[in-house]
mmCIF file as Biopython writes it, N, C-alpha, C and O atoms, coordinates in Angstrom:
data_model
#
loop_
_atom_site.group_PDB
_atom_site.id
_atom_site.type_symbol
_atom_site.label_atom_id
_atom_site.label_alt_id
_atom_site.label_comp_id
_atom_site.label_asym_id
_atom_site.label_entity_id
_atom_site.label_seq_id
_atom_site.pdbx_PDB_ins_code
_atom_site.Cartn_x
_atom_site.Cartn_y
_atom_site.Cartn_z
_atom_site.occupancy
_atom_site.B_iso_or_equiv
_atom_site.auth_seq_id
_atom_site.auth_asym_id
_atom_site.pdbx_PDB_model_num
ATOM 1   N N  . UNK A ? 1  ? -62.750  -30.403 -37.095 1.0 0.0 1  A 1 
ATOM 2   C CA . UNK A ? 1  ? -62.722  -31.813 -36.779 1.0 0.0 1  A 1 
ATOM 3   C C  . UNK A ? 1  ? -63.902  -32.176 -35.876 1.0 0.0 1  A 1 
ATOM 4   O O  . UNK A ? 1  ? -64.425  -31.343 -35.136 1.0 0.0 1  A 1 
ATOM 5   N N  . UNK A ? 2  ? -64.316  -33.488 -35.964 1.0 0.0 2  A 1 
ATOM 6   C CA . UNK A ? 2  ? -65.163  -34.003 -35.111 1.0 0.0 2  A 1 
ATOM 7   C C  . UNK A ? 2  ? -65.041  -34.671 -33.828 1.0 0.0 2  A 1 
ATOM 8   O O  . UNK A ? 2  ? -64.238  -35.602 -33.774 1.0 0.0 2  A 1 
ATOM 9   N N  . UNK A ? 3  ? -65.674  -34.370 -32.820 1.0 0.0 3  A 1 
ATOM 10  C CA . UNK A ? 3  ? -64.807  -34.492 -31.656 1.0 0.0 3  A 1 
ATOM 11  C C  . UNK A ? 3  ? -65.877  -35.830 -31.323 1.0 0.0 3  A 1 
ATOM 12  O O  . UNK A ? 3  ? -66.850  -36.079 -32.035 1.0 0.0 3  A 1 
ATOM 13  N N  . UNK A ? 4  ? -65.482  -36.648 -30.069 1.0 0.0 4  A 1 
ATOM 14  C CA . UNK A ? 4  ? -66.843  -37.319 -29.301 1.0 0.0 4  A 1 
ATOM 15  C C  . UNK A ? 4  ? -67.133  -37.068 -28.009 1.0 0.0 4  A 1 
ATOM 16  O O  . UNK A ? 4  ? -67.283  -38.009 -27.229 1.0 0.0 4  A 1 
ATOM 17  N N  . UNK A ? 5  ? -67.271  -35.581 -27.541 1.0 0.0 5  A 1 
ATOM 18  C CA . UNK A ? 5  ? -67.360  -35.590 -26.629 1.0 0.0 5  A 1 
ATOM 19  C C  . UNK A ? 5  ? -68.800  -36.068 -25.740 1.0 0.0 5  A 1 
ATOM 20  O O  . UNK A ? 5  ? -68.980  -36.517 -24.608 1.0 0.0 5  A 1 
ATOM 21  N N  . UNK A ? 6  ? -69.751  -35.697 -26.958 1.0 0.0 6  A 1 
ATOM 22  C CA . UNK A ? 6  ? -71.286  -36.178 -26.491 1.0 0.0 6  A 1 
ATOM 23  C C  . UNK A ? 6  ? -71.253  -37.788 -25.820 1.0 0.0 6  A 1 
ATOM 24  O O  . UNK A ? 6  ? -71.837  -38.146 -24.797 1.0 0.0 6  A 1 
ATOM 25  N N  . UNK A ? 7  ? -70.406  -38.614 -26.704 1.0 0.0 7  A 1 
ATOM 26  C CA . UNK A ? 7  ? -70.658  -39.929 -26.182 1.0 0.0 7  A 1 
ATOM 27  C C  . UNK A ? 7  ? -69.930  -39.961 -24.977 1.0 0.0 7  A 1 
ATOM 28  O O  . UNK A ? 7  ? -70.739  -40.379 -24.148 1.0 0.0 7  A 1 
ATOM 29  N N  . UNK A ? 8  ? -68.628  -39.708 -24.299 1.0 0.0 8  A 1 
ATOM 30  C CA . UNK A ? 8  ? -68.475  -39.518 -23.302 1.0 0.0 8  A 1 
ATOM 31  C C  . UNK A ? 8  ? -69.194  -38.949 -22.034 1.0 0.0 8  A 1 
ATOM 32  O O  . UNK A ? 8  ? -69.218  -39.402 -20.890 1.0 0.0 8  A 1 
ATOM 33  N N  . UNK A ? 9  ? -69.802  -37.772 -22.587 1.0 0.0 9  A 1 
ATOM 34  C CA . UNK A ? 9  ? -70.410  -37.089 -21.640 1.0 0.0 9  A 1 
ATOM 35  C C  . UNK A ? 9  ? -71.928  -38.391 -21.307 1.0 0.0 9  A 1 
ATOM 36  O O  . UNK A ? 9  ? -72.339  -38.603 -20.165 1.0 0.0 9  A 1 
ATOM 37  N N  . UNK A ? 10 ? -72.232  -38.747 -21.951 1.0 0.0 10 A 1 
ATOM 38  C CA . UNK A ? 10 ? -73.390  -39.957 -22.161 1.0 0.0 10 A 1 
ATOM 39  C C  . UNK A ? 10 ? -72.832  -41.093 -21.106 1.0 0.0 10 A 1 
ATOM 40  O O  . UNK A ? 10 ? -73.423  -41.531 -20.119 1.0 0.0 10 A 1 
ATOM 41  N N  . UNK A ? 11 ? -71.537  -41.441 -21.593 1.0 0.0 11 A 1 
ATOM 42  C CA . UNK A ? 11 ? -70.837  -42.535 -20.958 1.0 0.0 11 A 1 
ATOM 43  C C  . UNK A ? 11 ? -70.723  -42.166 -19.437 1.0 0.0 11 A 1 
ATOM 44  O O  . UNK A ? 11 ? -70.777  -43.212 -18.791 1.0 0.0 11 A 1 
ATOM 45  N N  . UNK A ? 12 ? -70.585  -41.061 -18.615 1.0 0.0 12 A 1 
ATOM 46  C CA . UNK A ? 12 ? -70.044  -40.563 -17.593 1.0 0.0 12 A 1 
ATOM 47  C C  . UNK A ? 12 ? -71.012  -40.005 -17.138 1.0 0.0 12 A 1 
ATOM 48  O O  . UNK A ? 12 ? -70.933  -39.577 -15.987 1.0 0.0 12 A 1 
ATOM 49  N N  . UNK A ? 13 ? -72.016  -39.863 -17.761 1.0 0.0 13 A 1 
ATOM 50  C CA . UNK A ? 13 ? -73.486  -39.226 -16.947 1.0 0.0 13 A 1 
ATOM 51  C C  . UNK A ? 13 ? -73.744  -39.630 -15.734 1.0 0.0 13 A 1 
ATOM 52  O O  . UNK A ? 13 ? -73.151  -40.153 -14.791 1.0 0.0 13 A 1 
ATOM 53  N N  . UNK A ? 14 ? -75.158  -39.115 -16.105 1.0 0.0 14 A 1 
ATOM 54  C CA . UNK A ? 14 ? -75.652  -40.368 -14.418 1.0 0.0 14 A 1 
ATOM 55  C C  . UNK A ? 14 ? -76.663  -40.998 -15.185 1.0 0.0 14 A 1 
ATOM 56  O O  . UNK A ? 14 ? -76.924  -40.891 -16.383 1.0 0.0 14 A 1 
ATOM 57  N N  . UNK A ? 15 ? -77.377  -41.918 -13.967 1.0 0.0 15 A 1 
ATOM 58  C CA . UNK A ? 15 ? -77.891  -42.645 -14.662 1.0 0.0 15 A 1 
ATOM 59  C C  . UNK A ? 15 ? -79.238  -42.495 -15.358 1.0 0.0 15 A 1 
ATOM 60  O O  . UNK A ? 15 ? -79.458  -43.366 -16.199 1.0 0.0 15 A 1 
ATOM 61  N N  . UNK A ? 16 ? -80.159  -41.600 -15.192 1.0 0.0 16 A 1 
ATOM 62  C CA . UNK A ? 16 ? -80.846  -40.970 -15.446 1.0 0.0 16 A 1 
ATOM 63  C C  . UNK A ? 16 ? -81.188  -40.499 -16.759 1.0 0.0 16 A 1 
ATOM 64  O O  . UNK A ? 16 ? -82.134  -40.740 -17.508 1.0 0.0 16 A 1 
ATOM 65  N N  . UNK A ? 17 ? -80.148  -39.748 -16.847 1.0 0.0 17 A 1 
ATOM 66  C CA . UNK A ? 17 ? -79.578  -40.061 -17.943 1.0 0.0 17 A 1 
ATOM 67  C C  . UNK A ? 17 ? -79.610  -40.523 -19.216 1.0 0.0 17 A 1 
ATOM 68  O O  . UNK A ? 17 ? -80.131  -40.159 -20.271 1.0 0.0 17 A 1 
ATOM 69  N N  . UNK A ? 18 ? -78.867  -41.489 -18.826 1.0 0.0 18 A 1 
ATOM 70  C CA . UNK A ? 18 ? -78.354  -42.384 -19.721 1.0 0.0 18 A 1 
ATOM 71  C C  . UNK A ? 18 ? -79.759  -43.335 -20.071 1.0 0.0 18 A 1 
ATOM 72  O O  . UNK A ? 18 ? -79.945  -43.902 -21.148 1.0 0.0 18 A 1 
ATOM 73  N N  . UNK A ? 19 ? -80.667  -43.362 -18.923 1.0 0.0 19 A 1 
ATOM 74  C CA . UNK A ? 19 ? -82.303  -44.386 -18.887 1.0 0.0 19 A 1 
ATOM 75  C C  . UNK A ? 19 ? -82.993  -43.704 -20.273 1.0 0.0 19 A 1 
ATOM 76  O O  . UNK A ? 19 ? -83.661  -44.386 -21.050 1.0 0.0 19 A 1 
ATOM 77  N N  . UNK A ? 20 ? -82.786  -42.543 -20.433 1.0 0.0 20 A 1 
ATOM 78  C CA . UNK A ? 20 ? -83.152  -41.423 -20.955 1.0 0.0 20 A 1 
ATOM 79  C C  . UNK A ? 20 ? -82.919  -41.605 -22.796 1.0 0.0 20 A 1 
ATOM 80  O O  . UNK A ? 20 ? -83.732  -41.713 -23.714 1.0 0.0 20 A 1 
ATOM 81  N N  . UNK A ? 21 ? -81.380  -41.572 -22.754 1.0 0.0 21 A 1 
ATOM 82  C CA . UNK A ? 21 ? -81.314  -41.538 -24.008 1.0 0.0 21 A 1 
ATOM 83  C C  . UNK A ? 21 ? -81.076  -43.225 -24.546 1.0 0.0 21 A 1 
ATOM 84  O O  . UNK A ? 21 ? -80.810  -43.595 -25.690 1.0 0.0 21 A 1 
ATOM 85  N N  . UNK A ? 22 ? -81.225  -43.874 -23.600 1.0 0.0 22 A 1 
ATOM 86  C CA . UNK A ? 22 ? -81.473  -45.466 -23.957 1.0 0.0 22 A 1 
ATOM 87  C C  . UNK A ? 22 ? -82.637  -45.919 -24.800 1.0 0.0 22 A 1 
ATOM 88  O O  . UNK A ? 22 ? -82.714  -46.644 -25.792 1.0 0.0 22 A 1 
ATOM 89  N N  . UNK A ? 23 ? -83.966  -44.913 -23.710 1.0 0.0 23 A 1 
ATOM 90  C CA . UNK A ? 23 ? -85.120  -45.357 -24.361 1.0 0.0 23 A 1 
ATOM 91  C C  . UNK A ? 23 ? -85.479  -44.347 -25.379 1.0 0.0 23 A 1 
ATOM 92  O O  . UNK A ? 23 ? -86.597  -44.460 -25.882 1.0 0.0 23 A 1 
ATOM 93  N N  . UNK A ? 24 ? -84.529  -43.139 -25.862 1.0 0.0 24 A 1 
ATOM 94  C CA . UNK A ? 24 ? -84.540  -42.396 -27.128 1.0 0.0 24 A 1 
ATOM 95  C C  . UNK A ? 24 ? -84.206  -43.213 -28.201 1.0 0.0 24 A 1 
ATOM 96  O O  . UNK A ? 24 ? -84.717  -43.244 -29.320 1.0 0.0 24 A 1 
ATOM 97  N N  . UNK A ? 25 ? -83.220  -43.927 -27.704 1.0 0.0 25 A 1 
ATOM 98  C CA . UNK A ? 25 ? -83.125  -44.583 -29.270 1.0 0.0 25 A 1 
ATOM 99  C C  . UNK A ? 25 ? -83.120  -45.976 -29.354 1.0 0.0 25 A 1 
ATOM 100 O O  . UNK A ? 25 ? -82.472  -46.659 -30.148 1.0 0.0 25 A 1 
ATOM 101 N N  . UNK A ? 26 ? -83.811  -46.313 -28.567 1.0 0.0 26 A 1 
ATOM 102 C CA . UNK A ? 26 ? -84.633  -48.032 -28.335 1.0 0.0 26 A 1 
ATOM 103 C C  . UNK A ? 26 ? -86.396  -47.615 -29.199 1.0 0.0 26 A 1 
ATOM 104 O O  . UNK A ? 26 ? -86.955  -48.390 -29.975 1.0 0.0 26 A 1 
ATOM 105 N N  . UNK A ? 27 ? -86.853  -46.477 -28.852 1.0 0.0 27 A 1 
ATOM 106 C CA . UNK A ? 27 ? -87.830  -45.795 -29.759 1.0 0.0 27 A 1 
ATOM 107 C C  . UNK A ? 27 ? -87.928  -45.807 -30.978 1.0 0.0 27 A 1 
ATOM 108 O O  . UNK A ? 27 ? -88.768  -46.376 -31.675 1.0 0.0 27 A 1 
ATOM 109 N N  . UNK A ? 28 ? -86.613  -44.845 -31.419 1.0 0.0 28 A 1 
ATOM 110 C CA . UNK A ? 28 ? -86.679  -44.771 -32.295 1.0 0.0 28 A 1 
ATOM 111 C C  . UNK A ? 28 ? -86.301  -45.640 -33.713 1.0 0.0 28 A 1 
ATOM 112 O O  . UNK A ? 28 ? -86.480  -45.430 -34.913 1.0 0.0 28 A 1 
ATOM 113 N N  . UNK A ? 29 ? -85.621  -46.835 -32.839 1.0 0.0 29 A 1 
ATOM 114 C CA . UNK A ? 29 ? -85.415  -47.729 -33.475 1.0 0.0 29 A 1 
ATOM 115 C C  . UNK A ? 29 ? -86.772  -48.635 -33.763 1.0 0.0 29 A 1 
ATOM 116 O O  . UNK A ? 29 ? -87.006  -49.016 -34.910 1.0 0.0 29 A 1 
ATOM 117 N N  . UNK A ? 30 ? -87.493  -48.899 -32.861 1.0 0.0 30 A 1 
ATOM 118 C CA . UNK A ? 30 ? -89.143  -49.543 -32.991 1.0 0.0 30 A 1 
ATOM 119 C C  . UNK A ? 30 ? -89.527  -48.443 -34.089 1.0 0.0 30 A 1 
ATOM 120 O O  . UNK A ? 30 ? -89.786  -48.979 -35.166 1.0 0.0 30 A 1 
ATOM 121 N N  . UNK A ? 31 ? -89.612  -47.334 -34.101 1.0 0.0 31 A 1 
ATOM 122 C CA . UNK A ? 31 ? -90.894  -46.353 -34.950 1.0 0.0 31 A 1 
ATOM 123 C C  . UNK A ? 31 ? -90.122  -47.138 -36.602 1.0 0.0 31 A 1 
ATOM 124 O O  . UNK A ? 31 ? -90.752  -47.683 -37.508 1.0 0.0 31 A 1 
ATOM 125 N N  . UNK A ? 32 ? -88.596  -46.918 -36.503 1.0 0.0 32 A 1 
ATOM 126 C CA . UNK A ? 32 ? -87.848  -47.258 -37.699 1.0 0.0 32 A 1 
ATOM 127 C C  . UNK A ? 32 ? -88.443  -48.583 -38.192 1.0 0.0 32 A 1 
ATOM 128 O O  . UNK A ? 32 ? -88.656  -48.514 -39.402 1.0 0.0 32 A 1 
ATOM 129 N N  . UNK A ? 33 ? -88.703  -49.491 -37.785 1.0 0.0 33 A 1 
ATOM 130 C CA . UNK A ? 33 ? -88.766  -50.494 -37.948 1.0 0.0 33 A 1 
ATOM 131 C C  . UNK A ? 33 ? -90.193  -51.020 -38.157 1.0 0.0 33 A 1 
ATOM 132 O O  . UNK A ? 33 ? -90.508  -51.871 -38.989 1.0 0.0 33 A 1 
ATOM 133 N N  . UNK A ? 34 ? -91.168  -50.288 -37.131 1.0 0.0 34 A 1 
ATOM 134 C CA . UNK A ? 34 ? -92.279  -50.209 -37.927 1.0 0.0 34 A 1 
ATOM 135 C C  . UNK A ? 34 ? -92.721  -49.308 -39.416 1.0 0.0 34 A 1 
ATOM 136 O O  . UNK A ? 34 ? -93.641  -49.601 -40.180 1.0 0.0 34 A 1 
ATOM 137 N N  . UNK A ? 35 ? -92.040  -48.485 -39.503 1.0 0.0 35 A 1 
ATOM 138 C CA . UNK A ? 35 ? -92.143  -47.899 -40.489 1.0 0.0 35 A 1 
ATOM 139 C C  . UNK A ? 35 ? -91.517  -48.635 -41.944 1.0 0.0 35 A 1 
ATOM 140 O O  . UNK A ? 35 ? -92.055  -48.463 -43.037 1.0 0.0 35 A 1 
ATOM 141 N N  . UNK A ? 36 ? -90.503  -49.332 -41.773 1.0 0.0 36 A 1 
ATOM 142 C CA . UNK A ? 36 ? -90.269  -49.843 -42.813 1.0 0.0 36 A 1 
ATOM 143 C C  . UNK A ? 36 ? -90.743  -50.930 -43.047 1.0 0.0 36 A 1 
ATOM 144 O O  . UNK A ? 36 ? -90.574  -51.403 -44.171 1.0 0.0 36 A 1 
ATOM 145 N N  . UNK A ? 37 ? -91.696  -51.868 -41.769 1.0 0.0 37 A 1 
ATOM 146 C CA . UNK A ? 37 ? -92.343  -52.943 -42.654 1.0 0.0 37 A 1 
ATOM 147 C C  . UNK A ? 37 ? -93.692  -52.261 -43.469 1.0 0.0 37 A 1 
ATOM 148 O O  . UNK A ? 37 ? -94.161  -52.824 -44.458 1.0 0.0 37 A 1 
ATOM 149 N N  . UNK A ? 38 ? -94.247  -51.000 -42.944 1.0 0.0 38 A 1 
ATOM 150 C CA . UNK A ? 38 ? -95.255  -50.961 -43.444 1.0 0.0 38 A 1 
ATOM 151 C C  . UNK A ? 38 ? -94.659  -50.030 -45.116 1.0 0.0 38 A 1 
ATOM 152 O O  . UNK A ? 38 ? -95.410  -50.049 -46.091 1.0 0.0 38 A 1 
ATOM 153 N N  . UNK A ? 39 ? -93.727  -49.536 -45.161 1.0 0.0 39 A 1 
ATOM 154 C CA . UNK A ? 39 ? -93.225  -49.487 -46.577 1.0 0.0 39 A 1 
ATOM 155 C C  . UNK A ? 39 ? -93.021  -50.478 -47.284 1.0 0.0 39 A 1 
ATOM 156 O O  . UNK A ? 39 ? -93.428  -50.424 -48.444 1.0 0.0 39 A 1 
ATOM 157 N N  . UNK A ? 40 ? -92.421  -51.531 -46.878 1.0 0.0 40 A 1 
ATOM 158 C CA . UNK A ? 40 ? -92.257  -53.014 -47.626 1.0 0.0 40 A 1 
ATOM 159 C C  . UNK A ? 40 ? -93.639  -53.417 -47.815 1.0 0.0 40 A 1 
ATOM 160 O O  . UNK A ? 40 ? -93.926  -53.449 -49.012 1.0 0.0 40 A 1 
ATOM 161 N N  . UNK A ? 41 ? -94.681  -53.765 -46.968 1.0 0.0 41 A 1 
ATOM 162 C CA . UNK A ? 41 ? -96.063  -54.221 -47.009 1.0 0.0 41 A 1 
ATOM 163 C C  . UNK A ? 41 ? -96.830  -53.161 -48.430 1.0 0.0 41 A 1 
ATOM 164 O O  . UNK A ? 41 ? -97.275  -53.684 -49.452 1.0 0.0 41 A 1 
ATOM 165 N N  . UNK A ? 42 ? -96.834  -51.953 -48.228 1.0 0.0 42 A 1 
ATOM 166 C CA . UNK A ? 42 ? -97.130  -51.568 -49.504 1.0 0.0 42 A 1 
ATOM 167 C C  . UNK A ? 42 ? -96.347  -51.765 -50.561 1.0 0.0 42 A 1 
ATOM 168 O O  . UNK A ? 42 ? -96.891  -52.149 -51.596 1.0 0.0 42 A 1 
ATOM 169 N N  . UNK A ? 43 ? -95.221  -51.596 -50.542 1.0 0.0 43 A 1 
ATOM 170 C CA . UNK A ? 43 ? -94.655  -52.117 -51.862 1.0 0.0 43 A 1 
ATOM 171 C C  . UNK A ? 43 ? -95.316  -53.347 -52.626 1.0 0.0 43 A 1 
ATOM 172 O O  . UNK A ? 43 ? -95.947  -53.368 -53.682 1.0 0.0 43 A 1 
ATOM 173 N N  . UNK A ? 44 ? -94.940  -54.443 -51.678 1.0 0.0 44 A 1 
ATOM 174 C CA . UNK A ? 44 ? -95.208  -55.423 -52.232 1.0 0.0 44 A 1 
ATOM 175 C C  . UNK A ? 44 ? -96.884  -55.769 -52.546 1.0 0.0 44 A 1 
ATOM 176 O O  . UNK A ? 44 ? -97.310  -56.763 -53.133 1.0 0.0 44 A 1 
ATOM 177 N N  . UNK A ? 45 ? -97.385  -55.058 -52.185 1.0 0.0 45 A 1 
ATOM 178 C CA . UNK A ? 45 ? -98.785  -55.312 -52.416 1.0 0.0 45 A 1 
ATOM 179 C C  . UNK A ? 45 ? -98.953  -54.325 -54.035 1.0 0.0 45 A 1 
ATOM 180 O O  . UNK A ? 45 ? -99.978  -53.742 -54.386 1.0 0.0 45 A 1 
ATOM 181 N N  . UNK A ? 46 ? -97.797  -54.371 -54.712 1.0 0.0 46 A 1 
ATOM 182 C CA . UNK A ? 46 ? -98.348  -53.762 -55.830 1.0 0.0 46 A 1 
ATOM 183 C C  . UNK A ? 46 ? -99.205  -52.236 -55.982 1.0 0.0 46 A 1 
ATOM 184 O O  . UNK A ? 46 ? -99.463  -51.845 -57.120 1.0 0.0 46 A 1 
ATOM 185 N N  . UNK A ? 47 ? -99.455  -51.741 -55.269 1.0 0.0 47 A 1 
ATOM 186 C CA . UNK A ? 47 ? -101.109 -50.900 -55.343 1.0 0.0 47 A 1 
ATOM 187 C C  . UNK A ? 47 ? -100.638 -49.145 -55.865 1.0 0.0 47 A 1 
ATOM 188 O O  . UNK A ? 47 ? -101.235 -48.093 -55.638 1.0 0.0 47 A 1 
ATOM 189 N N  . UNK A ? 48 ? -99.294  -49.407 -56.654 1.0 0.0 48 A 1 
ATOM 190 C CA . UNK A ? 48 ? -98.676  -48.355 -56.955 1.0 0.0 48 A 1 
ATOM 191 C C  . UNK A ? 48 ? -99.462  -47.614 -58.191 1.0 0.0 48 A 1 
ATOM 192 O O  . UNK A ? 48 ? -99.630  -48.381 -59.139 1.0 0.0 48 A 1 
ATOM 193 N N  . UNK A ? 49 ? -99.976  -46.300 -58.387 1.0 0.0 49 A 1 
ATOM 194 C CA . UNK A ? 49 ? -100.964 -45.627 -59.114 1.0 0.0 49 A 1 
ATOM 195 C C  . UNK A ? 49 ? -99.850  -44.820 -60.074 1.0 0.0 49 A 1 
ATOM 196 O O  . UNK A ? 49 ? -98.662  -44.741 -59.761 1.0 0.0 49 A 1 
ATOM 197 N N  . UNK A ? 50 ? -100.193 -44.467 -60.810 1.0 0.0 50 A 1 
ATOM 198 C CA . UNK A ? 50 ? -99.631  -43.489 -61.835 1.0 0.0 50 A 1 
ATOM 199 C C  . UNK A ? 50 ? -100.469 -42.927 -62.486 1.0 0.0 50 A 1 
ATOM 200 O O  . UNK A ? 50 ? -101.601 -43.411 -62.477 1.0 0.0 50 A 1 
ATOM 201 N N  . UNK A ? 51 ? -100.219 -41.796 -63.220 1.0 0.0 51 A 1 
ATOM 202 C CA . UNK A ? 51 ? -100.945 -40.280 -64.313 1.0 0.0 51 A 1 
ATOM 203 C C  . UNK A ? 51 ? -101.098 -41.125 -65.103 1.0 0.0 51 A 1 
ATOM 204 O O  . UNK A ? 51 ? -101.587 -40.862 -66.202 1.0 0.0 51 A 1 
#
């Protein structure tokens, strides 16, 4: 079974912490997000090659 103890332990940290894995996935949400406009931007620009 799957437990949650990570998010607790997150929840009950200190704060340090928590600054920590805030801006882990405040990151990685920007990289996500740049990354998928620049997948959409090529898409739509057609410039798809084939054999």
């Amino acid at each position: 079974t799957t437990k949650l103890h990570g998010c607790y332990r997150l929840y009950a940290g200190k704060t340090y912490g928590r600054l920590f894995w805030l801006l882990v996935a405040i990151s990685t949400g920007v990289v996500f997000v740049i990354v998928l406009a620049e997948l959409t931007k090529q898409y739509k620009a057609g410039n798809v090659r084939t054999q």
